[in-house]
N, C-alpha and C positions, 0 to 999 in steps of 0.2 A: 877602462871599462867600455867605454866608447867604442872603440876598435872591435871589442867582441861582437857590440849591439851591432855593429854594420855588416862584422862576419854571419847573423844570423838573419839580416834580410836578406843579403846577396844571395844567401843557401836557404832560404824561406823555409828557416826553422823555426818549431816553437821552444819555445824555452822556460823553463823552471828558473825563479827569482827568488832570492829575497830582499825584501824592501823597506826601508824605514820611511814613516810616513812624518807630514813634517808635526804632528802631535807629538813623535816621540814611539808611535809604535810598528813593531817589526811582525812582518805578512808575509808570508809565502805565498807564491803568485805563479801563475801557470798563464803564459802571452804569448802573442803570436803580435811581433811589429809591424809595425804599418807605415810608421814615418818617423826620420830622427832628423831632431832641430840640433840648434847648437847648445843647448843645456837640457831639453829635452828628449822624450820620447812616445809619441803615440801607437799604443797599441791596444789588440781586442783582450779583454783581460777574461779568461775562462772563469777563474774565480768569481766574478762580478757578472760576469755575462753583457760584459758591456765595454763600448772604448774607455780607455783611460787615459789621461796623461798624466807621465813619470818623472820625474825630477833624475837626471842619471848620475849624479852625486849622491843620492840618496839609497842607488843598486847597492847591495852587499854584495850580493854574485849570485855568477845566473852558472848553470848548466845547461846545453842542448836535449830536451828530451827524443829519446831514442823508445824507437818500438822495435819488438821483435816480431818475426815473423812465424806464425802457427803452423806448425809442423803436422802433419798427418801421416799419421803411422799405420 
């Protein structure tokens, strides 16, 4: 998982998550990274409107969120 999180700073993408939090509950999370420790990771969480930090054992899995581009016809 690791490996992805660094794949998406290097490409400064945001990314679609989900998350177990350490209660026990699972979040779907919309981040853009900021900094990744050695068992962490700080990012701005859109969800929250606010930094967070993420435990990266506790990632389910993330996707790159992808936009498309509006066509004018």
């Amino acid at each position: 998982m690791k490996e992805q999180l660094i794949k998406a700073i290097q490409r400064n993408q945001t990314i679609n998550m989900i998350y177990l939090s350490k209660e026990g509950a699972i979040s779907k999370r919309r981040v853009k990274i900021i900094k990744i420790g050695c068992d962490y990771f700080q990012a701005y969480c859109f969800t929250r409107r606010a930094k967070r930090t993420f435990i990266i054992d506790n990632v389910l899995t993330i996707v790159p969120v992808v936009y498309k581009e509006r066509g004018i016809i």
